[in-house]
Every structure is written in C-alpha cells, then in structure tokens.
Residue frames as a rotation matrix with the C-alpha (Angstrom) as fourth column:
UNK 1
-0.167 0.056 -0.984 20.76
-0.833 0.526 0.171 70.95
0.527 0.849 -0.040 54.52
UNK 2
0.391 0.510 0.766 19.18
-0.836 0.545 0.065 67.62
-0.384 -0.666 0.639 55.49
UNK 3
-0.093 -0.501 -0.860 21.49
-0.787 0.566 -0.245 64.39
0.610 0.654 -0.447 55.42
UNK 4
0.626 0.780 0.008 20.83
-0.700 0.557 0.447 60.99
0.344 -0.285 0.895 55.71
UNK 5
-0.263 -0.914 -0.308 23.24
-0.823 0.379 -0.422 58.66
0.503 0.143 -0.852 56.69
UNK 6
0.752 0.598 -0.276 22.19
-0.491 0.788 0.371 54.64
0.440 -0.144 0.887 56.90
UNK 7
-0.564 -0.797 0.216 24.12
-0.823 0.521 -0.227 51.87
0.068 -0.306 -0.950 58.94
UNK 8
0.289 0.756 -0.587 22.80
-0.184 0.646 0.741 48.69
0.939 -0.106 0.326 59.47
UNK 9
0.519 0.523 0.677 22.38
-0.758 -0.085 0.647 47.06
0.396 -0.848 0.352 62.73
UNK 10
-0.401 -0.910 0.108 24.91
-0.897 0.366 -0.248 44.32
0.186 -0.196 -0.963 64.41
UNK 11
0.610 0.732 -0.303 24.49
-0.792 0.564 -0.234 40.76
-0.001 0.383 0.924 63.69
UNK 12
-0.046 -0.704 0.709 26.20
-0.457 0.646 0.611 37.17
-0.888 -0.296 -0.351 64.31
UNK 13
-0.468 -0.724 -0.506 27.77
-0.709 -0.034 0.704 35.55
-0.527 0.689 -0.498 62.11
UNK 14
-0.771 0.533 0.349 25.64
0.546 0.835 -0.068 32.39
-0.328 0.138 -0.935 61.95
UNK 15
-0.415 0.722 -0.553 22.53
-0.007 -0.610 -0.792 34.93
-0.910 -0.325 0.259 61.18
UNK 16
-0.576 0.185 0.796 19.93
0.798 0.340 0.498 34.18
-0.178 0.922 -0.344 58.32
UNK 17
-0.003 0.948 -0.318 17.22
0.935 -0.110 -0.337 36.52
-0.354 -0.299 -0.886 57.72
UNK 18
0.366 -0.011 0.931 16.99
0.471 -0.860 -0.196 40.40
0.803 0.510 -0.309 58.06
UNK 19
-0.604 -0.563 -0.563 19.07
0.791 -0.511 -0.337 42.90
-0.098 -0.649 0.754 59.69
UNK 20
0.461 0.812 -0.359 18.14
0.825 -0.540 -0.163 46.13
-0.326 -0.221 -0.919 60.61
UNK 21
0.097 -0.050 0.994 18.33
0.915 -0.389 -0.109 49.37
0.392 0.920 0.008 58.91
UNK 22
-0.097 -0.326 -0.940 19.58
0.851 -0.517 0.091 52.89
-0.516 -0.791 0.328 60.63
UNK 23
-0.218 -0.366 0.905 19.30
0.704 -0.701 -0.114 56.33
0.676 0.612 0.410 58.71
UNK 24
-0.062 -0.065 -0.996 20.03
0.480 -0.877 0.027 59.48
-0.875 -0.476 0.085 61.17
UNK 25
0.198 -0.053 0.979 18.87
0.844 -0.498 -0.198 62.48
0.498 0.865 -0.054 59.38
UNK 26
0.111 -0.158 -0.981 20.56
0.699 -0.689 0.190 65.63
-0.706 -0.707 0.034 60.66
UNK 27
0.724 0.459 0.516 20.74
0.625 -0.753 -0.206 69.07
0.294 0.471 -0.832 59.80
UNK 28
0.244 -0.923 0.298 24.59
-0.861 -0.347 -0.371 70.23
0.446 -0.167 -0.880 59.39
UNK 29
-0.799 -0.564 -0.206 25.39
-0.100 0.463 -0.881 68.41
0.592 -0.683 -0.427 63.08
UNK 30
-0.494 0.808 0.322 21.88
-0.712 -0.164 -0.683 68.57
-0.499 -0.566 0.656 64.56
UNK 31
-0.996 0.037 -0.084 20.01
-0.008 0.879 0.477 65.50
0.092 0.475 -0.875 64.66
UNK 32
-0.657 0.734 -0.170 16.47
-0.709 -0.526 0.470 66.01
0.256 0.429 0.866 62.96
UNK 33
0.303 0.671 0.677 15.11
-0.913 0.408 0.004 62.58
-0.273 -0.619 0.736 63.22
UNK 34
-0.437 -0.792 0.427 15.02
-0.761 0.578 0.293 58.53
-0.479 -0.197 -0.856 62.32
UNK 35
0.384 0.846 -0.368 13.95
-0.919 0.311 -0.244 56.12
-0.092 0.432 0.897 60.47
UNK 36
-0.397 -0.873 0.284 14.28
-0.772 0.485 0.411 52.87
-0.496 -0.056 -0.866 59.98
UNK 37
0.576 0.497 -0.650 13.68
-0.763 0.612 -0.208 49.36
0.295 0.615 0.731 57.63
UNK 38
0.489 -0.017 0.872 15.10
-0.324 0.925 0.199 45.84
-0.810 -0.380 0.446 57.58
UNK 39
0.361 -0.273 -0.891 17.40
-0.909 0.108 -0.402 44.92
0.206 0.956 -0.209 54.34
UNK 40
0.987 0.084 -0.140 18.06
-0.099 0.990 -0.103 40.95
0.130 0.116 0.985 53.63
UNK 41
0.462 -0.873 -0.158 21.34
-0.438 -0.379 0.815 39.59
-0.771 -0.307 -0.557 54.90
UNK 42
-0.518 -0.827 -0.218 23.88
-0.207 -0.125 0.970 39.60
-0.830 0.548 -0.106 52.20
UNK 43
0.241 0.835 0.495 20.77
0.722 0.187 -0.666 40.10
-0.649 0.518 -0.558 49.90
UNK 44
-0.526 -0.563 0.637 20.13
0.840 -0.458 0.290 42.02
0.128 0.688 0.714 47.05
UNK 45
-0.365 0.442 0.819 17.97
0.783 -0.331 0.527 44.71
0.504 0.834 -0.225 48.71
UNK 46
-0.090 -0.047 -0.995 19.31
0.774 -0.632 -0.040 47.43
-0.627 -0.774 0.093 50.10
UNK 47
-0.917 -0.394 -0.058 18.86
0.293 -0.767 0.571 49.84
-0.269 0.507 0.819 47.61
UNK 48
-0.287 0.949 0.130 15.19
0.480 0.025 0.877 49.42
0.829 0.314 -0.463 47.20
UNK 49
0.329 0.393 -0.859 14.61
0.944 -0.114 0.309 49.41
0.024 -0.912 -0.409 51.11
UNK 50
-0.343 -0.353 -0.871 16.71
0.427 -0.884 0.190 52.78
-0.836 -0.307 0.454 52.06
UNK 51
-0.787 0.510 0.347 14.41
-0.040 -0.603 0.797 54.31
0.616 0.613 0.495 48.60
UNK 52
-0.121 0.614 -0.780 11.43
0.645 0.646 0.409 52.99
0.755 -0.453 -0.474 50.76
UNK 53
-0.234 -0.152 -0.960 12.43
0.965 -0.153 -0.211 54.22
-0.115 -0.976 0.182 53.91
UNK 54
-0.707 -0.686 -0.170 12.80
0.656 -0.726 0.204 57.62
-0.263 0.033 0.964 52.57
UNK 55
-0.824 0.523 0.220 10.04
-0.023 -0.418 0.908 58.12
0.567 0.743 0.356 50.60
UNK 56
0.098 0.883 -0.460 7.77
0.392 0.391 0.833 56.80
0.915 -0.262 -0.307 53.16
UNK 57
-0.484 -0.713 -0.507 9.43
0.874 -0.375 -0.308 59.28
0.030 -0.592 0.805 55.74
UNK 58
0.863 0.006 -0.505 8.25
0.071 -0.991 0.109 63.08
-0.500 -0.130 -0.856 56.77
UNK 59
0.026 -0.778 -0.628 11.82
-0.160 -0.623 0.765 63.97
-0.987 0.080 -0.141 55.60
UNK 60
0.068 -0.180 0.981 11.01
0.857 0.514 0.035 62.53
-0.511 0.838 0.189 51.96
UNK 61
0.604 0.377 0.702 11.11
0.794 -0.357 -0.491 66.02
0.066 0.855 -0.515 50.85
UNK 62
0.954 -0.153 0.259 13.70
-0.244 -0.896 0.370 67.51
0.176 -0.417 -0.892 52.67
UNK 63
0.547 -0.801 0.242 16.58
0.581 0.571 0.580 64.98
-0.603 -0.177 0.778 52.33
UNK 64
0.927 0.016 -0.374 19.44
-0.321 -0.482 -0.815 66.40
-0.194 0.876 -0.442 50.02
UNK 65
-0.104 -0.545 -0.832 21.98
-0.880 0.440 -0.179 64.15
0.464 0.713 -0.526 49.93
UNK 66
0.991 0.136 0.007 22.49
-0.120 0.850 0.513 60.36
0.064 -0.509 0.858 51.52
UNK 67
-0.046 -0.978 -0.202 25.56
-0.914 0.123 -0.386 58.97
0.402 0.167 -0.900 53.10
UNK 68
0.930 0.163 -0.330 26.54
-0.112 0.979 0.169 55.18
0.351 -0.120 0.929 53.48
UNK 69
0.296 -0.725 0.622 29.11
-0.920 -0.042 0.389 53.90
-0.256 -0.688 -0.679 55.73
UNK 70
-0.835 -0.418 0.358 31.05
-0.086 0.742 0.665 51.64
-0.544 0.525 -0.655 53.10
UNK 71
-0.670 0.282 -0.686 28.78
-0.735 -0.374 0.565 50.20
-0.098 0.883 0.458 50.10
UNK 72
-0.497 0.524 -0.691 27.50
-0.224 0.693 0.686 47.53
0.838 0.496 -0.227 51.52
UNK 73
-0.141 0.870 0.472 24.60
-0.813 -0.373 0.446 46.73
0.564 -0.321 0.761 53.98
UNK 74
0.462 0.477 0.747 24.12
-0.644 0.760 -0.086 43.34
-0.609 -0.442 0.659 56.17
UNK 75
0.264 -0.907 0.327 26.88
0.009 0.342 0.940 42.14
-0.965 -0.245 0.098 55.28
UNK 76
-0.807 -0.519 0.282 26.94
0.288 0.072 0.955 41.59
-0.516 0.852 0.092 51.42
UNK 77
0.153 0.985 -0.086 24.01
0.756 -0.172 -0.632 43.70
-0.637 0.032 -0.770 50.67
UNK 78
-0.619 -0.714 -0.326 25.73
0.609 -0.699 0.375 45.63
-0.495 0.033 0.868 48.41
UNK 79
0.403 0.670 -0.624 23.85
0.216 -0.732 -0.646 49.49
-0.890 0.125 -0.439 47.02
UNK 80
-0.069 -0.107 0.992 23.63
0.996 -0.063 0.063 50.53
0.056 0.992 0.111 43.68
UNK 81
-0.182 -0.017 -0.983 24.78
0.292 -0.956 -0.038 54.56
-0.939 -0.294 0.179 44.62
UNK 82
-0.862 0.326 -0.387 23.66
-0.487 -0.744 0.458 55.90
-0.138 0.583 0.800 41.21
UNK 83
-0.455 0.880 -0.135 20.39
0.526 0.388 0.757 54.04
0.718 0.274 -0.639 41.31
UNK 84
0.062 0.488 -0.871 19.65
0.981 -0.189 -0.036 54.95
-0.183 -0.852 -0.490 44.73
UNK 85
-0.757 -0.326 -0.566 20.99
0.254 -0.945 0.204 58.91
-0.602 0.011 0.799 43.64
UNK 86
-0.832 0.553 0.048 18.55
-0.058 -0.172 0.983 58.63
0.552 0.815 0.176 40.50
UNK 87
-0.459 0.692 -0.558 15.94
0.657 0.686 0.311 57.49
0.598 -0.224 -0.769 42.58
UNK 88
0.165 0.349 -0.922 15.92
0.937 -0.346 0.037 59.95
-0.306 -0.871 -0.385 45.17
UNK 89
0.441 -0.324 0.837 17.13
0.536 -0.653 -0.535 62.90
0.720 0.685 -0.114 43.02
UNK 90
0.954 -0.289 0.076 19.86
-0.288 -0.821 0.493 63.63
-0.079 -0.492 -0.867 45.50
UNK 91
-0.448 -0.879 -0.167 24.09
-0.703 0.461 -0.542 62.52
0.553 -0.125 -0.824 45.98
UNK 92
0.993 -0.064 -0.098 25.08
0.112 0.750 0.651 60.02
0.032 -0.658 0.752 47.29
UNK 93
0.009 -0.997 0.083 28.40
-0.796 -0.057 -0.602 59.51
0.605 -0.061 -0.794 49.21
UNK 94
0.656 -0.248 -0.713 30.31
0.526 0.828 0.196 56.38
0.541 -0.504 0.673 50.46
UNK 95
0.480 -0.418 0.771 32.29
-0.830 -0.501 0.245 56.92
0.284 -0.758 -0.588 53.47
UNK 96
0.839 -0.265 -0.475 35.29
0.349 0.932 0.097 54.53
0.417 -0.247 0.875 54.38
UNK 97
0.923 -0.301 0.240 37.40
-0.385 -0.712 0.587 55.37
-0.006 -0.635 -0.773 57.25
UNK 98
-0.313 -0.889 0.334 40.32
-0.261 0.419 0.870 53.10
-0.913 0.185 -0.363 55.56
UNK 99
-0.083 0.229 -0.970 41.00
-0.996 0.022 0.090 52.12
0.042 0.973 0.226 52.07
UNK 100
0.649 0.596 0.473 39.25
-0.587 0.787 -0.187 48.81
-0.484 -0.156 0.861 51.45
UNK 101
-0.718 -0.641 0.271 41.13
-0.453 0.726 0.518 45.45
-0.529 0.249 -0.811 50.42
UNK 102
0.035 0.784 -0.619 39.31
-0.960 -0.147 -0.240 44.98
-0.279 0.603 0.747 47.37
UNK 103
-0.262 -0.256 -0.930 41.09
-0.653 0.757 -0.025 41.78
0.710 0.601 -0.366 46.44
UNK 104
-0.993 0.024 -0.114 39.90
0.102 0.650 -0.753 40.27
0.056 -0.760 -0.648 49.67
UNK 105
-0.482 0.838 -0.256 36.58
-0.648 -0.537 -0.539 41.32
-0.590 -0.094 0.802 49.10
UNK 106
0.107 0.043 -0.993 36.72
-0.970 0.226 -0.094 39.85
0.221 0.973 0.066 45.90
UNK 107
-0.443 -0.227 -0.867 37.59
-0.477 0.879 0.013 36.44
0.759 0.420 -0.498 47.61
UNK 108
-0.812 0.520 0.266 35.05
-0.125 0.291 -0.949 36.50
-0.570 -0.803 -0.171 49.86
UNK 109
-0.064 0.929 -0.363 32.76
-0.705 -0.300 -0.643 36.39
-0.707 0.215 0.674 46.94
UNK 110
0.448 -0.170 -0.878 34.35
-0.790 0.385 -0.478 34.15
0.419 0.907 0.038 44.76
UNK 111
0.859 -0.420 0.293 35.65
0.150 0.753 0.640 30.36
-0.489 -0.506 0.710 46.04
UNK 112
0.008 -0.778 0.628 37.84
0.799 0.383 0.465 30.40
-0.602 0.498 0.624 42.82
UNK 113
0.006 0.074 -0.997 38.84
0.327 -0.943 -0.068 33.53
-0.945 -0.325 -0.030 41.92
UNK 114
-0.841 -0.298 -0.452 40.02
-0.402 -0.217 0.890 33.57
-0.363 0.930 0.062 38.02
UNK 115
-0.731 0.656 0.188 36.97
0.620 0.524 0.584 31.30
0.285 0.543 -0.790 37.24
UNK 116
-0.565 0.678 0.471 34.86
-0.756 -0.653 0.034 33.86
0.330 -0.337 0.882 39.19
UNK 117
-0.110 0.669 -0.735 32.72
0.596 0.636 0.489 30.73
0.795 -0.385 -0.469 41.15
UNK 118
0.306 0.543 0.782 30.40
-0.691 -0.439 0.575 32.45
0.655 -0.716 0.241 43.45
UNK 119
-0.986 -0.045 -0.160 30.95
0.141 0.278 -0.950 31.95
0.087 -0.960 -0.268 47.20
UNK 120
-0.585 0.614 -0.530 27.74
0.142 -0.566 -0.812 33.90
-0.799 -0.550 0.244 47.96
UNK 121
0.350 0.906 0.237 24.12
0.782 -0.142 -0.607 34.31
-0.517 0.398 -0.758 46.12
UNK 122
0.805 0.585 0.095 24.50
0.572 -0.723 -0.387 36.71
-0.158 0.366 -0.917 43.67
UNK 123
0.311 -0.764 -0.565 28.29
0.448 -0.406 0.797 37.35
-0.838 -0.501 0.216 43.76
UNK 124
-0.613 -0.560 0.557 28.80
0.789 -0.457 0.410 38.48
0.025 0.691 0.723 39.91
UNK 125
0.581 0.771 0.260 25.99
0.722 -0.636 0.272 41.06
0.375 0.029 -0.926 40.56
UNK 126
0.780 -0.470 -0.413 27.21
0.160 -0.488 0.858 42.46
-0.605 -0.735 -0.306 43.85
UNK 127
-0.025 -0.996 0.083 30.78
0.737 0.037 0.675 42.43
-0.675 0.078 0.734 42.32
UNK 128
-0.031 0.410 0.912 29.38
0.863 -0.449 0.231 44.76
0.504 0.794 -0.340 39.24
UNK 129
0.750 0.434 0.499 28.06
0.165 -0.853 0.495 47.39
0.641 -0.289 -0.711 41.70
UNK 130
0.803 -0.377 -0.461 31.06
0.392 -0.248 0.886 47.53
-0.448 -0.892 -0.052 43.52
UNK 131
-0.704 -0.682 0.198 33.34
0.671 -0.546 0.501 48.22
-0.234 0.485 0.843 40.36
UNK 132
-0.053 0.325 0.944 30.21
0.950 -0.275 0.148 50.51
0.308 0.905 -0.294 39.29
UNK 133
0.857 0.327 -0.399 30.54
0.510 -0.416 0.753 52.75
0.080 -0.849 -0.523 42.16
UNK 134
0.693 -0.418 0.587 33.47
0.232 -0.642 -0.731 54.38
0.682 0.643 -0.347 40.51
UNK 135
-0.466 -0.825 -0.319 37.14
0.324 0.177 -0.929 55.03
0.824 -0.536 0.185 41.88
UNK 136
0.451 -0.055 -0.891 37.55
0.881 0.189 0.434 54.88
0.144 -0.981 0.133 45.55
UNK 137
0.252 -0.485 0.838 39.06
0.131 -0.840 -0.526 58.67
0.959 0.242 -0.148 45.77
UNK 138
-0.306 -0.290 -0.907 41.15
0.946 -0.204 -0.254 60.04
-0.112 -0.935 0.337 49.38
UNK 139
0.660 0.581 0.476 39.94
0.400 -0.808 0.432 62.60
0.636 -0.095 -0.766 50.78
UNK 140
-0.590 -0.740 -0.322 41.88
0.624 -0.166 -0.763 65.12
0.512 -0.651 0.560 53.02
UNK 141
0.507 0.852 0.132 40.18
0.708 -0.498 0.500 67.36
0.492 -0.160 -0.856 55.30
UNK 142
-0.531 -0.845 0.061 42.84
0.611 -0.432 -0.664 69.19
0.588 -0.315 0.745 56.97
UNK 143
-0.833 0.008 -0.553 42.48
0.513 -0.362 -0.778 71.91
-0.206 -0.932 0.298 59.83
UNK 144
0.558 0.802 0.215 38.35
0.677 -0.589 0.441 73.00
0.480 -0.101 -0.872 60.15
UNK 145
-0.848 -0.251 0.467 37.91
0.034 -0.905 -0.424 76.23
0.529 -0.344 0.776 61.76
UNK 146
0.153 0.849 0.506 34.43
-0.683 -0.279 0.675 75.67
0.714 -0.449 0.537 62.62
UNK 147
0.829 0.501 -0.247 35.40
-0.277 0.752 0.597 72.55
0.485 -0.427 0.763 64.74
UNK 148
0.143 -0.632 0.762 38.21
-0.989 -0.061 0.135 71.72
-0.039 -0.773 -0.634 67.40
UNK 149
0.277 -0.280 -0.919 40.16
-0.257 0.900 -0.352 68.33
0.926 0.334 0.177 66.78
UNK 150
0.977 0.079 -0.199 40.36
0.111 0.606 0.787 65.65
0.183 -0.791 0.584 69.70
UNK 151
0.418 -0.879 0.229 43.01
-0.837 -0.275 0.473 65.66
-0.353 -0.389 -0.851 71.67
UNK 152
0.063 -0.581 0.811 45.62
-0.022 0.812 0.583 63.26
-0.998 -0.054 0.039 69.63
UNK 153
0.307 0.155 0.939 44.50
0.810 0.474 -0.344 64.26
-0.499 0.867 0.020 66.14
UNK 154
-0.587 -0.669 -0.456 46.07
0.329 -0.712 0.621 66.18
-0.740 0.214 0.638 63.70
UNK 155
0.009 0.746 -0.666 45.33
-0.657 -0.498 -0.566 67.68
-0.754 0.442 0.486 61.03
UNK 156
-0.396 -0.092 -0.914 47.07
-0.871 0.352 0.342 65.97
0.290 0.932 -0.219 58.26
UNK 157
-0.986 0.032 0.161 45.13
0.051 0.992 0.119 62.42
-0.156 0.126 -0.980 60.05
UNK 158
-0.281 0.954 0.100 41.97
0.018 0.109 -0.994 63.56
-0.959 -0.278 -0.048 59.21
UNK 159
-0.795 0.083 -0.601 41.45
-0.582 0.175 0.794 61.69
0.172 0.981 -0.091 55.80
UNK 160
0.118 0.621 0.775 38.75
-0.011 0.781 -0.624 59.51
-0.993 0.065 0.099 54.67
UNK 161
-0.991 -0.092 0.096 38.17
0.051 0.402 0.914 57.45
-0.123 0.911 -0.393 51.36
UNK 162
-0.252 0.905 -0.341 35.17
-0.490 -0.424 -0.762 58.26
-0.834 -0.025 0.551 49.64
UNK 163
-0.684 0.303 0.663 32.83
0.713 0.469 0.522 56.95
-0.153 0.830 -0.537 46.47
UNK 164
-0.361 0.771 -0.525 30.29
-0.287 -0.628 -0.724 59.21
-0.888 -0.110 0.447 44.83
UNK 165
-0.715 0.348 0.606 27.53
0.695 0.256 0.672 59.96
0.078 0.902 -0.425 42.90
UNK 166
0.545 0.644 0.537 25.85
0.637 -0.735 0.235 63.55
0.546 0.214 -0.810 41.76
UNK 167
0.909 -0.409 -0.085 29.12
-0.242 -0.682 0.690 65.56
-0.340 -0.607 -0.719 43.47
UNK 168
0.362 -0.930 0.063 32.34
-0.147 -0.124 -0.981 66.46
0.920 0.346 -0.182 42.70
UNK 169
-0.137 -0.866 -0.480 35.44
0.839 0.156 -0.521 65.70
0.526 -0.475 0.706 44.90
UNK 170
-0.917 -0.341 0.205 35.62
0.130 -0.744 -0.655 69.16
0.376 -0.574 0.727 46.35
UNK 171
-0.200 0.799 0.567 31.67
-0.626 -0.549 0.554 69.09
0.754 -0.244 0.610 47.09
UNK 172
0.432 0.298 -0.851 31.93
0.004 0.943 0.332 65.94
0.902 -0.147 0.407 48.77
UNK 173
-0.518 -0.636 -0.572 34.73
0.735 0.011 -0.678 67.49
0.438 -0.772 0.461 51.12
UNK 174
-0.639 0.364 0.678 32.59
-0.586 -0.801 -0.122 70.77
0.499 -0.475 0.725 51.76
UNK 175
0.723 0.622 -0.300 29.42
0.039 0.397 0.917 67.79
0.689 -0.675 0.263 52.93
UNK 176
0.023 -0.578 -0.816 31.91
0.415 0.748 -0.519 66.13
0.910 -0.326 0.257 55.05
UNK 177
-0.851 -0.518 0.082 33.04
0.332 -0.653 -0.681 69.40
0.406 -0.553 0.728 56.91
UNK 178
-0.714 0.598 0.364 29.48
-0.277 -0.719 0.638 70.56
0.643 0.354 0.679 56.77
UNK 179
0.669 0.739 -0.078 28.31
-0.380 0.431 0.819 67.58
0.638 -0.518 0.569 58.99
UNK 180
-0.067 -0.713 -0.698 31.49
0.595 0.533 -0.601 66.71
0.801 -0.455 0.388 60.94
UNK 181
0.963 -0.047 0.264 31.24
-0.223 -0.687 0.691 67.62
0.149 -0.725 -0.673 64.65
UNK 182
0.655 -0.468 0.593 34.11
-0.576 0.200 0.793 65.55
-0.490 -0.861 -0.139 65.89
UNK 183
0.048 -0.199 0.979 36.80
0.082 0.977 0.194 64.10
-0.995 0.071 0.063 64.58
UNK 184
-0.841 -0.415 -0.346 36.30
-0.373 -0.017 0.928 62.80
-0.391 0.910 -0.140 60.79
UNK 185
-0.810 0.571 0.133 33.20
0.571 0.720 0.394 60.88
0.130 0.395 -0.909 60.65
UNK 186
-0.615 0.717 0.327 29.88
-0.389 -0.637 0.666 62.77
0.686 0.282 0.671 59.62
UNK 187
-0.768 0.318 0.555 27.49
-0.527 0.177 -0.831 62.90
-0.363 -0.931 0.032 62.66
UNK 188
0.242 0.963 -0.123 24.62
-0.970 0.242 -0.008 61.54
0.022 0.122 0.992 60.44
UNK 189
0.426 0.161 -0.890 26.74
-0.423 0.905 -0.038 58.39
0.800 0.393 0.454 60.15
UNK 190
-0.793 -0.600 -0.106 28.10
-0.092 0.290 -0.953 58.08
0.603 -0.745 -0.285 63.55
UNK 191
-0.549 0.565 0.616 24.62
-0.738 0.019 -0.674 58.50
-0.392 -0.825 0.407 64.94
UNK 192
0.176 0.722 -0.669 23.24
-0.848 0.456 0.269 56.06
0.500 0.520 0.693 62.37
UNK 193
0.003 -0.424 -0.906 25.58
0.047 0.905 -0.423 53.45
0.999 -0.042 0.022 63.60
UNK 194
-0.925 -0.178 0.337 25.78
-0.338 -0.023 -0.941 54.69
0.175 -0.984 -0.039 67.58
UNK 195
0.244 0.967 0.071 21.17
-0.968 0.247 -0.040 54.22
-0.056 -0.059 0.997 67.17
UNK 196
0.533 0.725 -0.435 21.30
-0.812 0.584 -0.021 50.90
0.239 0.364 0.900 65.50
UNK 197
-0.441 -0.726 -0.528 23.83
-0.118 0.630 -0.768 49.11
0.890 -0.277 -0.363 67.66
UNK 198
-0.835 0.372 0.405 21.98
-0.396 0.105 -0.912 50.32
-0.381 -0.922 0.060 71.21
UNK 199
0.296 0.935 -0.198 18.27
-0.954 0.298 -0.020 49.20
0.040 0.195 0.980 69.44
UNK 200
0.386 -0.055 -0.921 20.14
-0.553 0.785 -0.278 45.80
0.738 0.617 0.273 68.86
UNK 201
-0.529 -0.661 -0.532 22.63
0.192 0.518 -0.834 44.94
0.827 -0.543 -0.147 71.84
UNK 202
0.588 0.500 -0.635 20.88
0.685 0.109 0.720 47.17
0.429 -0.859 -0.279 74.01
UNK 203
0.516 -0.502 -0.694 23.85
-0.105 -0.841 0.530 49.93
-0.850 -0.201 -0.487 74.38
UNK 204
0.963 -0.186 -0.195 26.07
-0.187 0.063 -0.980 51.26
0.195 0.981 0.026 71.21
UNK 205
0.799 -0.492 0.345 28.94
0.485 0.867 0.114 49.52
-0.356 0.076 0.932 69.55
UNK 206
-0.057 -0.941 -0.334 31.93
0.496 -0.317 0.808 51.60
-0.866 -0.120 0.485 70.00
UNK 207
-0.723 -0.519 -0.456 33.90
-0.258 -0.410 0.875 53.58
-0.641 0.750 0.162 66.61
UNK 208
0.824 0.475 -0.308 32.02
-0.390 0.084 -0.917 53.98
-0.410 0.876 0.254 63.25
C-alpha cells in the first residue's frame, strides 16, 4: 500500500510568505518517492495544494491513504481532512505524538476568547475545521512483532493521538503498524519531516 505523509518545512517566526511542502510516499516502510508544493503561511491553503501535489504526481494513482503530522500546515494552515479524503478518494489520518492543548490553540487564534476576536486571518474558519476533524481518539499500539522497540521503549509507551477520516479506529492502528519501522511514528511522516528540514536548513531537524 502506498502512503503519503506531508510535513511542512521549518520557518522563523518573523516569516511572511510561503513555506514549503514535504509528502514522503512509501510503501509499508520503503520509501517510493517525493513530492513537493509550497502552502501560504498560516493561510487557508493547504488542502488545495497537498490535492495538487498529488494529482499532479506519478503516484496520483497509487496513493491509498494520506497522513498529516498534526492538522495544521505553516503554521496556521489548517486542512480540511474530509475534503482532502473526498477529494482524493482515499483516508486520511492525523498523527499527534501528544494530546494537543486545544484551549491554547484556541487563544492563539482568538485575542478575546468568549467574544471569539480573531488574532489571525481567518481564525473562525480555521477554528471550524479543527472542531470538524472529529474527536481526537488515543491510540495504543502495544508490542509489534514485525518490529523491535528502541532500546528505552516499552510497550505500553507506544501511544499516539490520532484524527480520521474514511477509517475506523482499529484500521487506523493496523496503517500505523503497517508503516512504523521504529519506534511510533510512521516512516512516511518521519521522512516527510527528516526531507523538508535538510532541503531548508541544509541538514534535518531532529524528532517528528
């Protein structure tokens, strides 16, 4: 099975413009190939671009699901995961290697939080597609057989938090396992993020 998995590209804080786009497509744990695009920081269009990217790809017919490291892109770029699923007629799975502090999220978008005053372009939008992206859900993976755990990890620490769309909970753990070499984090999104950190700094940028 061919999965994508996007990251974007590191970026200073002061930064206007566009960031860069990552998607590693591998096959299980075997990396197939790469692609990349450019999505607007804390714009509204990362879900178009990573439809784009794909479609305009050799692998546009051979993807079958997508994964995203967290839900949002360049910084408040945030994806619409059942648009982008409809679009591409495949899943789609968030990946979050802790459970997010939504209410801090929430007040990075908002100056004044009960009145809901945007901080940021577009913040009652973005805020939508993050409650539409449906419950935040833990995953456990517990002890693979196909794969040997680093020295220091157990079994019971090998959770992640997850969002979906077009998969059930228990299909979402079988991807996981299905592309995990090491560790917890699917290789398509550890190599998305290990590519688009060395293309930027010039060498990659440590932990997914």
């Amino acid at each position: 099975m061919n999965v994508i998995g996007f990251d974007d590209g590191p970026f200073a804080r002061t930064h206007r413009g566009d960031v860069l786009l990552i998607g590693a497509v591998c096959a299980g744990t075997r990396l197939d190939g790469v692609v990349s695009g450019r999505v607007r920081r804390d714009g509204r269009n990362a879900t178009r671009r990573m439809v784009e990217v794909v479609r305009h790809s050799q692998f546009a017919g051979h993807i079958r699901a997508v994964m995203l490291q967290g839900i949002a892109v360049g910084g408040f770029n945030v994806v619409d995961i059942h648009e982008l699923g409809r679009s591409l007629s495949v899943p789609v799975l968030v990946i979050m290697r802790r459970l997010p502090d939504l209410d801090s999220v929430r007040r990075a978008l908002f100056s004044d939080v009960p009145r809901m005053r945007p901080r940021v372009r577009g913040a009652r939008d973005k805020w939508r597609l993050l409650q539409r992206a449906g419950e935040i859900e833990r995953v456990e993976l517990g002890a693979s057989r196909r794969h040997k755990l680093p020295s220091g990890v157990r079994a019971a620490d090998r959770v992640l938090y997850v969002q979906r769309a077009g998969l059930s909970l228990d299909e979402a753990r079988t991807l996981i396992r299905a592309t995990t070499l090491h560790g917890n984090v699917p290789e398509p999104l550890r190599l998305a993020h290990l590519i688009a950190g060395g293309i930027v700094t010039g060498r990659s940028r440590g932990r997914v």
